[in-house]
PyMOL commands that place a pseudoatom at each C-alpha (Angstrom):
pseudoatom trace, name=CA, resn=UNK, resi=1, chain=A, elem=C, hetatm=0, pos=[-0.084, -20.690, -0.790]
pseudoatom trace, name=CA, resn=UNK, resi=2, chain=A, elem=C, hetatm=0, pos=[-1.982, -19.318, -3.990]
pseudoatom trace, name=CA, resn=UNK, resi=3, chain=A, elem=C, hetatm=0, pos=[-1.668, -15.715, -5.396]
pseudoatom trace, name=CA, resn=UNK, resi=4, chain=A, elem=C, hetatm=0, pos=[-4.474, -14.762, -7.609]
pseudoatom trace, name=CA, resn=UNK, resi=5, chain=A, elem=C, hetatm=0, pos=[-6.447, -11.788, -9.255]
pseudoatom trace, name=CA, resn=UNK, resi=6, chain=A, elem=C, hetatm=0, pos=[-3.101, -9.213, -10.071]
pseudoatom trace, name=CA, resn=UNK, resi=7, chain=A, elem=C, hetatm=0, pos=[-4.762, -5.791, -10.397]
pseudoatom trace, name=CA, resn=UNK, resi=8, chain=A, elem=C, hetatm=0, pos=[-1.652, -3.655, -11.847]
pseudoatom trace, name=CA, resn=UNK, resi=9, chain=A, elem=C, hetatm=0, pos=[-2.261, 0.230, -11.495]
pseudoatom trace, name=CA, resn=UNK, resi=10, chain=A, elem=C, hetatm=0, pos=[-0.054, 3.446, -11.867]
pseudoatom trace, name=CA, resn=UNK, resi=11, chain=A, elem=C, hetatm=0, pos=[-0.244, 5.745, -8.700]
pseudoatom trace, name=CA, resn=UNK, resi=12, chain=A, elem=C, hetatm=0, pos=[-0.550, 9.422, -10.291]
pseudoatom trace, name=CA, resn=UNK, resi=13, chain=A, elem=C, hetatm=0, pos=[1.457, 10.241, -7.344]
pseudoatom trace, name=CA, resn=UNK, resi=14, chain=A, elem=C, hetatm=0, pos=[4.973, 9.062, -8.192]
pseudoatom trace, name=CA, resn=UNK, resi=15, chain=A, elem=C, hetatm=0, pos=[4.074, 7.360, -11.810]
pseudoatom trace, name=CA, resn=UNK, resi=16, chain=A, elem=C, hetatm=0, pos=[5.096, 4.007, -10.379]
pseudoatom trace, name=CA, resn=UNK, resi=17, chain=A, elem=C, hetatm=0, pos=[3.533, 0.914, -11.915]
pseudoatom trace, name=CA, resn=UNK, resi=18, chain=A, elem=C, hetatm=0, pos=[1.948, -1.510, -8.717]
pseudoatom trace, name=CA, resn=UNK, resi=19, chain=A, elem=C, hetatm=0, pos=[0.264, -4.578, -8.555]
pseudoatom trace, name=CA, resn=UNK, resi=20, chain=A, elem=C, hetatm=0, pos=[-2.486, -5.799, -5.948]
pseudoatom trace, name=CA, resn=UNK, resi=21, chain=A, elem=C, hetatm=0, pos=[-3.397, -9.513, -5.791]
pseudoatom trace, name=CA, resn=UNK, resi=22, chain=A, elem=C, hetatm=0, pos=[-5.542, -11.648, -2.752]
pseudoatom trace, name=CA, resn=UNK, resi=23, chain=A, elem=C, hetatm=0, pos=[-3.794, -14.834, -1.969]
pseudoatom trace, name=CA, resn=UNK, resi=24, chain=A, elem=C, hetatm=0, pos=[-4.848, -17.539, 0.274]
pseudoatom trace, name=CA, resn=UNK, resi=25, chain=A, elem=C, hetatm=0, pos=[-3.964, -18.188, 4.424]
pseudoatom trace, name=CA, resn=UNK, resi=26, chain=A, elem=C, hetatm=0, pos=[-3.216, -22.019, 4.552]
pseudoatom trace, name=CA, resn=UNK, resi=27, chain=A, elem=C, hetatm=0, pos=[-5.162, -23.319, 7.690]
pseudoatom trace, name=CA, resn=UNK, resi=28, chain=A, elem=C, hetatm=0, pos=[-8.523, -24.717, 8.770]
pseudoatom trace, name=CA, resn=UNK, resi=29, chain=A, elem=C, hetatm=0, pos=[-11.656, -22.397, 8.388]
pseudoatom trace, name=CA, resn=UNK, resi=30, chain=A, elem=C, hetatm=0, pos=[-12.942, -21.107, 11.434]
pseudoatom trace, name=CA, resn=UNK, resi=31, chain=A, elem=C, hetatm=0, pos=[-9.177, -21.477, 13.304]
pseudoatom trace, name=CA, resn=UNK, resi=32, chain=A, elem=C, hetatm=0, pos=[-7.506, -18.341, 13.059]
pseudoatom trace, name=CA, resn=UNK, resi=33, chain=A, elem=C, hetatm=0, pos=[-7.659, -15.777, 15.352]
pseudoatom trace, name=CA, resn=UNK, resi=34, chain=A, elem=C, hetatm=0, pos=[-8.668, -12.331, 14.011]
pseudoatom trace, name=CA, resn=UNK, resi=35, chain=A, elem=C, hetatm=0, pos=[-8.057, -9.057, 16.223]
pseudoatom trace, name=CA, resn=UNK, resi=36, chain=A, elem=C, hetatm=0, pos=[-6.841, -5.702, 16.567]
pseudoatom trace, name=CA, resn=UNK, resi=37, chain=A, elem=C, hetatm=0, pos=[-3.193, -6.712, 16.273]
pseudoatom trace, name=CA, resn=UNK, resi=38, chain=A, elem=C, hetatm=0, pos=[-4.163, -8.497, 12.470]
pseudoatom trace, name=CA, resn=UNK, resi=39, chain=A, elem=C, hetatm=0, pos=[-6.886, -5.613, 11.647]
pseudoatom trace, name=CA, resn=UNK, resi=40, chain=A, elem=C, hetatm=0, pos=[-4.435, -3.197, 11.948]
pseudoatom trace, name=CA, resn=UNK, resi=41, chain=A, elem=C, hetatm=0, pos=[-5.393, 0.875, 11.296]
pseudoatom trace, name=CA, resn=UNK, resi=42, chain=A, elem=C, hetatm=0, pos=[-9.395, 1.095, 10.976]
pseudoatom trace, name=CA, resn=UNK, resi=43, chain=A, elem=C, hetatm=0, pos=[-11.273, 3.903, 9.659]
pseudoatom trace, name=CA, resn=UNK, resi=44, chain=A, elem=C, hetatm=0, pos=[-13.509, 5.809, 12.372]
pseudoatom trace, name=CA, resn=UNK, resi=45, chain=A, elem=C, hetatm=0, pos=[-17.049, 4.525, 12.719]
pseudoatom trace, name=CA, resn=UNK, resi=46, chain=A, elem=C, hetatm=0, pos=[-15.799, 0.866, 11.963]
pseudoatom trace, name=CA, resn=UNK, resi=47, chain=A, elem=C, hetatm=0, pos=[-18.068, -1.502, 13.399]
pseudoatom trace, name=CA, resn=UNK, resi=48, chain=A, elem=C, hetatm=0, pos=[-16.972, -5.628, 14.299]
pseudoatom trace, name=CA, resn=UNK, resi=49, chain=A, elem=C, hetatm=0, pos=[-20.161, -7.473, 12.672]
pseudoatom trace, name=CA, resn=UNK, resi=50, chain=A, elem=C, hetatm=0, pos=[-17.780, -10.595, 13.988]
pseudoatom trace, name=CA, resn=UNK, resi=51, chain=A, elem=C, hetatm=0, pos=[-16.942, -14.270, 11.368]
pseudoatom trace, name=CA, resn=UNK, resi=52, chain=A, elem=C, hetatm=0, pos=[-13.583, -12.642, 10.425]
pseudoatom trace, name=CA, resn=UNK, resi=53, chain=A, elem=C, hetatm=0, pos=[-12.015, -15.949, 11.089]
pseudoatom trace, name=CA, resn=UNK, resi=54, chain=A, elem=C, hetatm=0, pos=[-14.115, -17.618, 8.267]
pseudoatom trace, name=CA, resn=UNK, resi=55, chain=A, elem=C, hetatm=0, pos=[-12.966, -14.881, 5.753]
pseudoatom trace, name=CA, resn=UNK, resi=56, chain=A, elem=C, hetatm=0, pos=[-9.448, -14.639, 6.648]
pseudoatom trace, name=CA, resn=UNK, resi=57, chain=A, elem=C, hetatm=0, pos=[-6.707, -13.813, 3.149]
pseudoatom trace, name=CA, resn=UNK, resi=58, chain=A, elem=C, hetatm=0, pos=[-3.846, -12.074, 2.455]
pseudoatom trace, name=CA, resn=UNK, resi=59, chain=A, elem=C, hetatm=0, pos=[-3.332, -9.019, 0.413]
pseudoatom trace, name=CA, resn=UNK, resi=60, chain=A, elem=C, hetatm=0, pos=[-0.605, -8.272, -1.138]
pseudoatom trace, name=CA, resn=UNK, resi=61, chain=A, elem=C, hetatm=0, pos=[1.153, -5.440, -2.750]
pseudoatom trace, name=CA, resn=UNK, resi=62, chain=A, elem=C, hetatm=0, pos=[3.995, -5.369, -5.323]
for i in range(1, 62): cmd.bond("trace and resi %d" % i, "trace and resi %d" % (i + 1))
show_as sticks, trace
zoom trace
């Protein structure tokens, strides 16, 4: 597992300090499965242009 690229930001809503960083998915590319249960909440007019299992990462937030 890698963590990389920290972007810390202050929400003007509760004057918290957060961080945002991409990490890596160990596996080999083209295994994972990618679907509705890993997209999670999509906004309306989303459209599935498909090769989400070549792109799969993690976001985090801290």
């Amino acid at each position: 597992w890698n963590f990389r690229d920290p972007s810390p930001f202050i929400d003007p809503n509760d004057g918290k300090l957060y961080m945002v960083f991409e990490g890596n998915v160990a596996g080999e590319r083209g295994t994972h499965t990618v679907g509705a249960a890993e997209l999670g909440p999509v906004p309306p007019g989303h459209e599935e242009i498909g090769g989400a299992r070549f792109q799969v990462g993690c976001i985090g937030l801290a």
